[in-house]
C-alpha positions as CSV (number, residue, x, y, z in Angstrom):
1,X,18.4,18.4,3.3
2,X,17.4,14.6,4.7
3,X,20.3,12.1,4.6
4,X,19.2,8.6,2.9
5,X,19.7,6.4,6.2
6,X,21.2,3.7,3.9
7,X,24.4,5.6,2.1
8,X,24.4,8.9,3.7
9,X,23.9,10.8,0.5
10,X,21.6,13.5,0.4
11,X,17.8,13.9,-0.8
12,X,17.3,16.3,-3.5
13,X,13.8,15.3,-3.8
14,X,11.6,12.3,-2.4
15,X,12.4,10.3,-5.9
16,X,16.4,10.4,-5.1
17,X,17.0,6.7,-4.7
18,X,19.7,5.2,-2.4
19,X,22.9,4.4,-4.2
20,X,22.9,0.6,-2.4
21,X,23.0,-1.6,-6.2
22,X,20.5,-4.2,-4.4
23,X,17.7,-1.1,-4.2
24,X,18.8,-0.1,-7.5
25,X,18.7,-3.5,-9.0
26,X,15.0,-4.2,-7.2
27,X,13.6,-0.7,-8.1
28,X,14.9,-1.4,-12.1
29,X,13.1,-4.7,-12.0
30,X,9.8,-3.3,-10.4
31,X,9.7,-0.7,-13.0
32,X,10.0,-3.0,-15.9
33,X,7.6,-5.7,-14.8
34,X,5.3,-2.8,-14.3
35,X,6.1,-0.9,-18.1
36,X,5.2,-4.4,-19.2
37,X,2.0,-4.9,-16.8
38,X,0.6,-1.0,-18.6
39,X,2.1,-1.8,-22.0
40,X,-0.8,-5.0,-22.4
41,X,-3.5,-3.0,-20.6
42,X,-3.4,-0.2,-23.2
C-alpha cells in the first residue's frame, strides 16, 4: 500500500485524498465550481 507523502495515511485507491483540511477544502471547492460549470451546460 503507497503512503500519501503529506499525512502518512495509506492509499486504498488512487481517489483516497490526503487528510490535510487545505486539500480537502480546495478539492470541495473544485468540485462544486465544476457541478455548477456541467449543471448550465446540460
Amino acid at each position: 500500500m503507497p503512503f500519501c507523502p503529506h499525512c502518512g495515511a495509506e492509499y486504498r485507491d488512487s481517489f483516497t485524498v490526503c487528510k490535510d483540511p487545505f486539500l480537502i477544502a480546495l478539492i470541495q471547492s473544485l468540485v462544486s465550481i465544476f457541478s455548477k460549470i456541467f449543471g448550465k451546460l446540460k
